[in-house]
DRENLODO-242676 format. One record per atom (N, C-alpha, C): residue number from 1; residue in one letter; atom name; x, y, z. Coordinates in Angstrom, 2 decimals. Each point is the difference from the previous one (the first is absolute). Layout:
<pts>
PT,NUM,A,CA,X,Y,Z
...
</pts>
This chain:
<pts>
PT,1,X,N,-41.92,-5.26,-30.12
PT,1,X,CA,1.18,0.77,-0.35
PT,1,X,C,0.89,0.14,1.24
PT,2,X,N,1.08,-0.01,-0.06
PT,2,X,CA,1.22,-0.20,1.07
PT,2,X,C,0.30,1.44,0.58
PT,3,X,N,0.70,0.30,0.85
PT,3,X,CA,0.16,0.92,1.18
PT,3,X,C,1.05,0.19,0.02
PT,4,X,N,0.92,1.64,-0.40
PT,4,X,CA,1.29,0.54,-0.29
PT,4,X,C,-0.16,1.20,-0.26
PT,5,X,N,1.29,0.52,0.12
PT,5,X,CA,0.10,1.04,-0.05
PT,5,X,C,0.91,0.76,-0.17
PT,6,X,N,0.06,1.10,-0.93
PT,6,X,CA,1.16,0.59,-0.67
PT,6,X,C,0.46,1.31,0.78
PT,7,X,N,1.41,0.43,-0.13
PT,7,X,CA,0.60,1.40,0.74
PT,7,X,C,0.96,0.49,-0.72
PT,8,X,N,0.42,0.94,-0.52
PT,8,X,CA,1.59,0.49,-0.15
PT,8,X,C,1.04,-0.26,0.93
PT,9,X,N,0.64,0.10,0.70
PT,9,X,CA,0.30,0.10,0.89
PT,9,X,C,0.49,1.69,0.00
PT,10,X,N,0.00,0.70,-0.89
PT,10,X,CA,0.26,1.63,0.12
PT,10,X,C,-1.24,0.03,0.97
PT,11,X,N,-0.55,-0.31,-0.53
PT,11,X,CA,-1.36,0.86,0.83
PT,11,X,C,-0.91,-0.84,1.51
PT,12,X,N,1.49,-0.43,-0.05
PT,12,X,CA,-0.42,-1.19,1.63
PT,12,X,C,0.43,0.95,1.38
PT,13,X,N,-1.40,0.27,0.64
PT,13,X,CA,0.70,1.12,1.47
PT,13,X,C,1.15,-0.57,0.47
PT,14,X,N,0.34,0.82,0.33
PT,14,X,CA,1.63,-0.08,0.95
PT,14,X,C,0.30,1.19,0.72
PT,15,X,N,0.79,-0.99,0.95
PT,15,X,CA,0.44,0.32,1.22
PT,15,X,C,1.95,0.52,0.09
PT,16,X,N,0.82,0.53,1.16
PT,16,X,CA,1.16,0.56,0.02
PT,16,X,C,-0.09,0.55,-1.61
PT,17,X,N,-0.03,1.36,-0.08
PT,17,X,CA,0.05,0.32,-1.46
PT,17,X,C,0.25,-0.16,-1.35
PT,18,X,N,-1.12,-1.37,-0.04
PT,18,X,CA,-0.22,-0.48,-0.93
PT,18,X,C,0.63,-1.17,-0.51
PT,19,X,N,1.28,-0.37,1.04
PT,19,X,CA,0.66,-1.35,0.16
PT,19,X,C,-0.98,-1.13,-0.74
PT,20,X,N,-0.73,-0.14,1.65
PT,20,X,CA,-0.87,-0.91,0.45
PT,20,X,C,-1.45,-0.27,-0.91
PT,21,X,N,-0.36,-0.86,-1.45
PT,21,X,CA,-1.32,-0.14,-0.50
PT,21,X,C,-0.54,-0.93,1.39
PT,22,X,N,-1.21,0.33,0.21
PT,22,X,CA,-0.93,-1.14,0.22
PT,22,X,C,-0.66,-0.47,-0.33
PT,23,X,N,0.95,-1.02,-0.92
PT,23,X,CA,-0.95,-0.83,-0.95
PT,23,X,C,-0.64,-1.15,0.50
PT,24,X,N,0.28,-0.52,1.14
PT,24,X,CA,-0.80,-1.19,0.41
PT,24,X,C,-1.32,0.52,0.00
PT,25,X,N,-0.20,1.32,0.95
PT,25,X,CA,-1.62,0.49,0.10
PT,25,X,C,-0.23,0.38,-0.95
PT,26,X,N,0.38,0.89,-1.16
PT,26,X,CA,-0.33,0.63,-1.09
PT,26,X,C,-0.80,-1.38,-1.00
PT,27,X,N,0.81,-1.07,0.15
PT,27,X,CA,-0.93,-1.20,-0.95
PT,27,X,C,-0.92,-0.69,0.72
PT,28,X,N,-0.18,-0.23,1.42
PT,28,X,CA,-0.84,-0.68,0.61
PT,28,X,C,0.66,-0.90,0.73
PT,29,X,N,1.32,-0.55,-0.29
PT,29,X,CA,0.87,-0.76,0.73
PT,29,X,C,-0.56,-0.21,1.81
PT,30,X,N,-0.11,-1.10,0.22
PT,30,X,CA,-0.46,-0.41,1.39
PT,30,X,C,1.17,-1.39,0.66
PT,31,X,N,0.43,-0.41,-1.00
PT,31,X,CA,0.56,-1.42,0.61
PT,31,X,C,1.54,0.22,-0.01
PT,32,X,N,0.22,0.83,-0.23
PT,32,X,CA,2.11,0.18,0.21
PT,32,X,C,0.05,1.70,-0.27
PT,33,X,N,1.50,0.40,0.11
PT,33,X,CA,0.49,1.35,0.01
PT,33,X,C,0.31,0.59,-1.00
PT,34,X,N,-0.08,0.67,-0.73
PT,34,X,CA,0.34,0.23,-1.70
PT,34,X,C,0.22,1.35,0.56
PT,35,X,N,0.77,1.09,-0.65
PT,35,X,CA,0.56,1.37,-0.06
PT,35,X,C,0.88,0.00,-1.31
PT,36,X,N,-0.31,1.16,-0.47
PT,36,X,CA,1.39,0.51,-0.94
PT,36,X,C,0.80,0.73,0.55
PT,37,X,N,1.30,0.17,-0.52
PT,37,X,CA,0.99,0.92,0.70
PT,37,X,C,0.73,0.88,-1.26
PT,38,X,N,-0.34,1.37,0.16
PT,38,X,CA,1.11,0.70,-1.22
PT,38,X,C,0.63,0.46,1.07
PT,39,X,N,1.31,-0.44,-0.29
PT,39,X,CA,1.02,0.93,1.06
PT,39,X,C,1.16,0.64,-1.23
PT,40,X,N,0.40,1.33,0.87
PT,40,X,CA,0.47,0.71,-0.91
PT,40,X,C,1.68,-0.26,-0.13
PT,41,X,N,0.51,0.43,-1.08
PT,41,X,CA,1.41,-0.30,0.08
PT,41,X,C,1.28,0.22,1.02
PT,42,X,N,0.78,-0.54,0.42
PT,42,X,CA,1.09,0.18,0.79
PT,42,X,C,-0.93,-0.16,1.79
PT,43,X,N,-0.85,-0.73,0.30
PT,43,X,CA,-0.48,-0.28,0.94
PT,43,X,C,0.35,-0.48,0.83
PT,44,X,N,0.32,0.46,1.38
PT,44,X,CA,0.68,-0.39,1.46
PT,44,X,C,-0.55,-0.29,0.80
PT,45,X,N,-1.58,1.06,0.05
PT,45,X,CA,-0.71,-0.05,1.36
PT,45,X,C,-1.09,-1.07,-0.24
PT,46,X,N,-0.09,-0.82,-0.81
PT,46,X,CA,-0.76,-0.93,0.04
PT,46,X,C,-0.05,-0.83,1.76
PT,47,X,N,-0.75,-0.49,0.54
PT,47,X,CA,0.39,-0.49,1.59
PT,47,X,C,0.29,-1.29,-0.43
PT,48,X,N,1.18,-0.71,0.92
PT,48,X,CA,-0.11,-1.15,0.71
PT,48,X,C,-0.85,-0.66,0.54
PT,49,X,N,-0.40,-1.05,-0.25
PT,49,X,CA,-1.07,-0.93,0.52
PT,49,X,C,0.13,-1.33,0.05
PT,50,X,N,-1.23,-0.39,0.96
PT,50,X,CA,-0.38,-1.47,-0.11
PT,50,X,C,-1.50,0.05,0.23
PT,51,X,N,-0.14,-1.14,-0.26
PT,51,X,CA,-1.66,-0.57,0.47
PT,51,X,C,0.03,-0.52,1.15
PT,52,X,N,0.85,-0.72,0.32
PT,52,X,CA,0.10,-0.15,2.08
PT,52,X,C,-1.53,-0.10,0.51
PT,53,X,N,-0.54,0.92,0.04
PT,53,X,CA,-1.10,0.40,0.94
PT,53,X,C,-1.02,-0.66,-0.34
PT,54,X,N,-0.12,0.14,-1.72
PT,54,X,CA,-1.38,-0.14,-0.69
PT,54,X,C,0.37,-1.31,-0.98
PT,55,X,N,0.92,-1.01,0.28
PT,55,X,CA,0.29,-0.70,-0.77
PT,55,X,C,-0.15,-0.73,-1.52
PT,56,X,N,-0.02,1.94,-0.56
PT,56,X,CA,-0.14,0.01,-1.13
PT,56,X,C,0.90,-0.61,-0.90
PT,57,X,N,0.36,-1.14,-1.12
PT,57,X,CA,1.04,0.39,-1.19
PT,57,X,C,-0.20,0.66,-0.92
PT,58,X,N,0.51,0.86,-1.17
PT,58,X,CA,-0.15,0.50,-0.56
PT,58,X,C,0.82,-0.18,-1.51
PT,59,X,N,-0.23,-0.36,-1.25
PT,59,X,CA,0.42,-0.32,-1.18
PT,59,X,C,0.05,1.74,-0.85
PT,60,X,N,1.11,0.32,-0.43
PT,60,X,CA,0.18,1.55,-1.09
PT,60,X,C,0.39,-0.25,-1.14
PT,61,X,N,-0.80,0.24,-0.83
PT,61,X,CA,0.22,-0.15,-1.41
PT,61,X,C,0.39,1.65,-0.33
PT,62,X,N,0.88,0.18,-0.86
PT,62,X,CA,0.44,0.97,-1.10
PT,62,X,C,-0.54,0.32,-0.85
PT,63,X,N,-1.23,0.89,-0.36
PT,63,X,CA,-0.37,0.69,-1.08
PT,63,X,C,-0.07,0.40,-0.66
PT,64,X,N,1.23,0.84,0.00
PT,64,X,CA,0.73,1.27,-0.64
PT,64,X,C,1.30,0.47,0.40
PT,65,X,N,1.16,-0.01,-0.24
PT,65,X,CA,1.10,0.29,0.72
PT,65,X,C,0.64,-1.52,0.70
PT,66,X,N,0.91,0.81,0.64
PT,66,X,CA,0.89,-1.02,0.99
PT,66,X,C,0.07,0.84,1.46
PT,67,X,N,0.27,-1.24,0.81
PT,67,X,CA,0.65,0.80,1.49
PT,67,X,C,0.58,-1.02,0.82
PT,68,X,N,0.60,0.05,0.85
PT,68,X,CA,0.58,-1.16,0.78
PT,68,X,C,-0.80,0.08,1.34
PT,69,X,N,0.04,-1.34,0.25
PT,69,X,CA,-0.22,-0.01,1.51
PT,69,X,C,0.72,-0.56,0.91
PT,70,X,N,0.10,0.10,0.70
PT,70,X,CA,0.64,-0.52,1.41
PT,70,X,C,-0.69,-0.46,1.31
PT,71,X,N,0.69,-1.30,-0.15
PT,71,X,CA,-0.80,-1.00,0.24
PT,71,X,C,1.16,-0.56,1.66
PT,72,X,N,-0.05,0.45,1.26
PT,72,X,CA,0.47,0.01,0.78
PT,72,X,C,1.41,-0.29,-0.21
PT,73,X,N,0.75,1.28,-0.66
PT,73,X,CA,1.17,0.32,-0.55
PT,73,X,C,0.24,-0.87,-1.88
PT,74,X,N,-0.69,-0.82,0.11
PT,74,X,CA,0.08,0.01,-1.41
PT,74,X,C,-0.49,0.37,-1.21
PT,75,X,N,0.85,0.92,-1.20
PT,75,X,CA,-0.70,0.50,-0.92
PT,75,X,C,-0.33,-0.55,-1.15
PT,76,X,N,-1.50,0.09,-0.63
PT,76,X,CA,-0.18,-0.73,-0.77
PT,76,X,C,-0.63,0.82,-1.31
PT,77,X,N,0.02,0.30,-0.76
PT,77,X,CA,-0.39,0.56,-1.27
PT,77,X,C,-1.06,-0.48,-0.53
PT,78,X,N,-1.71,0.84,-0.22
PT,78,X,CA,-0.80,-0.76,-0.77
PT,78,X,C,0.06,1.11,-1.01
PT,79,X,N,-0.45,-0.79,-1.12
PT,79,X,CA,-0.50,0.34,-1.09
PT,79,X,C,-1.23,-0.62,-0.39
PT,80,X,N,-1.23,0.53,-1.30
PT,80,X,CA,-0.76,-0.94,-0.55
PT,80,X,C,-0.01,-1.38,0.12
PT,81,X,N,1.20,-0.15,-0.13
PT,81,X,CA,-0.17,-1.51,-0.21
PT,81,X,C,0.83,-1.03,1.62
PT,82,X,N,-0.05,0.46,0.91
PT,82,X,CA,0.36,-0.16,1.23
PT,82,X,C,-0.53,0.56,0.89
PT,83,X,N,-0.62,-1.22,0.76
PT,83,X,CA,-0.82,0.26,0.88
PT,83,X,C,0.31,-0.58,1.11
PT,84,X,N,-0.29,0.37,1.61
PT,84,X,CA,0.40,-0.37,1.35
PT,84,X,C,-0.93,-0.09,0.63
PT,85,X,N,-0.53,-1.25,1.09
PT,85,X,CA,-0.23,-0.04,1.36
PT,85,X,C,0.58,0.31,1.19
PT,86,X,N,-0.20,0.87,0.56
PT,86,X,CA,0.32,-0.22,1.60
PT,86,X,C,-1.35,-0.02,1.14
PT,87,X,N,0.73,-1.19,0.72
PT,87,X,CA,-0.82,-0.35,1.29
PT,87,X,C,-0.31,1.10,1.12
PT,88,X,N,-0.89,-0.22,0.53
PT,88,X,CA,0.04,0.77,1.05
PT,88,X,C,0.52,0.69,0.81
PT,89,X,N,0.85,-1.18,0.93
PT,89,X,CA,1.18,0.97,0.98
PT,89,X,C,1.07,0.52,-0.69
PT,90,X,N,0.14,0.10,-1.51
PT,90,X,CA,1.52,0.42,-0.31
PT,90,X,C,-0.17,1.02,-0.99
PT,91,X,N,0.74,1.10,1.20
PT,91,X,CA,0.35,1.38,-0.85
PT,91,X,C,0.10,-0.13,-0.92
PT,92,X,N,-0.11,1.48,-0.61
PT,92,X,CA,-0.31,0.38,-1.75
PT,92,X,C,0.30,1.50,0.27
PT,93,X,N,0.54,0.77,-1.17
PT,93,X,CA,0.17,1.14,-0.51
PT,93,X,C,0.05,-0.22,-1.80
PT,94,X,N,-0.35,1.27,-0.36
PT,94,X,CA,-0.22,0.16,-1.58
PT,94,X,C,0.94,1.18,-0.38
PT,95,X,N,0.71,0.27,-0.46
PT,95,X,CA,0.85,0.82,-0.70
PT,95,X,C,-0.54,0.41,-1.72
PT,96,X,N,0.27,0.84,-0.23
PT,96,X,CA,-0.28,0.56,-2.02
PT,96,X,C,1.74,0.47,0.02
PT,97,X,N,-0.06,-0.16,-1.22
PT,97,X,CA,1.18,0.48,-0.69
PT,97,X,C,-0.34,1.82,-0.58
PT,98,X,N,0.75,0.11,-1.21
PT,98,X,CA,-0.66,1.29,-0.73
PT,98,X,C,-0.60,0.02,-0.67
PT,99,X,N,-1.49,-1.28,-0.06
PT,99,X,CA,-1.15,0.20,-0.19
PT,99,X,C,-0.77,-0.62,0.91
PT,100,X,N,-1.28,0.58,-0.57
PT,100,X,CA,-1.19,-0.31,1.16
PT,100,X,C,-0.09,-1.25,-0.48
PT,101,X,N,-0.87,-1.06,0.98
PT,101,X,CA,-0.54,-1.19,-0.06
PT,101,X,C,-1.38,-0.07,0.13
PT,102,X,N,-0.80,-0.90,-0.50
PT,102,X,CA,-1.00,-0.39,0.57
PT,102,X,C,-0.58,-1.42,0.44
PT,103,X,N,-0.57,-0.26,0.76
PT,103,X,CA,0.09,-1.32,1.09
PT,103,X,C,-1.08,-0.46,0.38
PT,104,X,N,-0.70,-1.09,-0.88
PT,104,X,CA,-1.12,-0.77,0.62
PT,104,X,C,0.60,-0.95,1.54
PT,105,X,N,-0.48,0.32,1.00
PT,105,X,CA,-0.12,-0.44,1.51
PT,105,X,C,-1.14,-1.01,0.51
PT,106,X,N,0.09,-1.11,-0.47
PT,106,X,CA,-0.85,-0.92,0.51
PT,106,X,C,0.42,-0.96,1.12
PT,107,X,N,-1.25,0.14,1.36
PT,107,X,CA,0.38,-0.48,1.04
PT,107,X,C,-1.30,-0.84,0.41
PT,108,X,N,0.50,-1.07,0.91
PT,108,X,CA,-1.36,-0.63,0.93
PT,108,X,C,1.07,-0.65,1.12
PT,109,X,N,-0.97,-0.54,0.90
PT,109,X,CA,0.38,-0.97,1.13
PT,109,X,C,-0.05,-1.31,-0.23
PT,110,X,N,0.76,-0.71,-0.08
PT,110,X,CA,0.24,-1.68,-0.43
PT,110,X,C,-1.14,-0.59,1.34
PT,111,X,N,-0.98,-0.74,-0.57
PT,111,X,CA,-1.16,-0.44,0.92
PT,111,X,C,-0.60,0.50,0.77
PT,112,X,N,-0.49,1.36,-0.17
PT,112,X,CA,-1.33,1.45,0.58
PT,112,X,C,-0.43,0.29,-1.13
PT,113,X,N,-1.20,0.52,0.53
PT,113,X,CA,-0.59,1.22,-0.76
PT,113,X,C,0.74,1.30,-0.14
PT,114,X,N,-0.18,0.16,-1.09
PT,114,X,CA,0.71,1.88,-0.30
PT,114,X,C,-0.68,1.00,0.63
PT,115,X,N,0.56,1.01,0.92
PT,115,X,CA,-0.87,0.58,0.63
PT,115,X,C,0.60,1.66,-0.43
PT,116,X,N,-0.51,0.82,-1.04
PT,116,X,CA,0.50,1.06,-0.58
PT,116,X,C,0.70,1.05,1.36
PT,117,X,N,1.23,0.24,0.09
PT,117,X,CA,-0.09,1.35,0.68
PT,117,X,C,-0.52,1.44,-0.27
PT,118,X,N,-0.30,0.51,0.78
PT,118,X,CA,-0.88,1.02,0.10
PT,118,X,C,0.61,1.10,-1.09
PT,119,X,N,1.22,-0.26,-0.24
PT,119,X,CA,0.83,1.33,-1.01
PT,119,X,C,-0.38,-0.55,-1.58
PT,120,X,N,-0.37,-0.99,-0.14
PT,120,X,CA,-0.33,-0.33,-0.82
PT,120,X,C,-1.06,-0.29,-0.81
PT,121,X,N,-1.21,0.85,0.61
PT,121,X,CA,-1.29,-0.07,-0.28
PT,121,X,C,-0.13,1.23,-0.49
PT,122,X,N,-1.16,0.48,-0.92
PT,122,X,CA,-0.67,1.10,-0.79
PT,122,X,C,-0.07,1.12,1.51
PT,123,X,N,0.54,1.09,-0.69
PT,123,X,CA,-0.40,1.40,0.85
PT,123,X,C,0.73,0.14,1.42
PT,124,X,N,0.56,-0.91,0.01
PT,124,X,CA,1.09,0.06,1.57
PT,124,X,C,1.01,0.91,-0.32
PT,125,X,N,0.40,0.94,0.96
PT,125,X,CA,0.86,1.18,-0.14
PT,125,X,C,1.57,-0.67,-0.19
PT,126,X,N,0.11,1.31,-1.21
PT,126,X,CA,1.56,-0.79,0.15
PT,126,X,C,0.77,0.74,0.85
PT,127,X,N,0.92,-0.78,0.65
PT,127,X,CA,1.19,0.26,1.33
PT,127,X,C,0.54,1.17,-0.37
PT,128,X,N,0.47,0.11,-1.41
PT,128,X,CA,0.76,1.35,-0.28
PT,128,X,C,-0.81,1.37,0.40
PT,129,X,N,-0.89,0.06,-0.34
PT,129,X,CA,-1.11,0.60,0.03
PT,129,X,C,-0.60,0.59,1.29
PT,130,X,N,0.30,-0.93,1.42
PT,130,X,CA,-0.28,0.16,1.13
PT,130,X,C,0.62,1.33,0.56
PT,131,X,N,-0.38,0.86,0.95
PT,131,X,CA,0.56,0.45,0.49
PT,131,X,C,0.57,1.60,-0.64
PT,132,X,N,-0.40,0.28,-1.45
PT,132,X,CA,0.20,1.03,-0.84
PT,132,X,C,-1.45,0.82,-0.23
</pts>
């Protein structure tokens, strides 16, 4: 018999209040980056980023909702049925409109091993959380 495994994702721990599922660890995920993202409507403070460091890419699928991203000044709109790569070194921001979104986040390194960051494993404190 074969080896799998089922989750809600409601009931997947998370991290920054409740943003962040960690669903890569929550299923067993070992070989790439998987996260969900509910971000809430009219969203600004999402951060700017790249993978630079960790020469991650990362592919976002649309779940539920819409949101744009911006993609080192350019904006691009996903929905369900539109989906994006970005490479490593090149910035990214996520925007919501006046609804929430939600956002499968799948990432790896083009020729490495996936090596989970530490925020992304079972029982690691979330950042928000620090310091209160």
């Amino acid at each position: 018999m074969g080896e799998y495994t089922v989750k809600k994702i409601d009931d997947m721990e998370a991290v920054f209040a409740g943003a962040f599922k960690r669903a890569r660890a929550e299923l067993g995920v070992e070989s790439f980056g998987l996260q969900v993202l509910d971000l809430p409507p009219n969203l600004e403070r999402f951060p700017e980023h790249d993978h630079a460091s960790d020469g991650q890419e990362e592919v976002y699928v649309v779940l539920r909702g819409t949101c744009d991203i911006d993609v080192e000044g350019e904006r691009v709109t996903l929905d369900p049925d539109t989906v994006v790569r970005v490479a490593s070194g090149t910035k990214r921001k996520i925007y919501t409109g006046d609804e929430p979104a939600r956002i499968l986040a799948i990432g790896g390194v083009p020729g490495r091993v996936y090596e989970a960051p530490e925020l992304s494993k079972l029982g690691e404190p979330d950042p928000l959380a620090q310091g209160s």
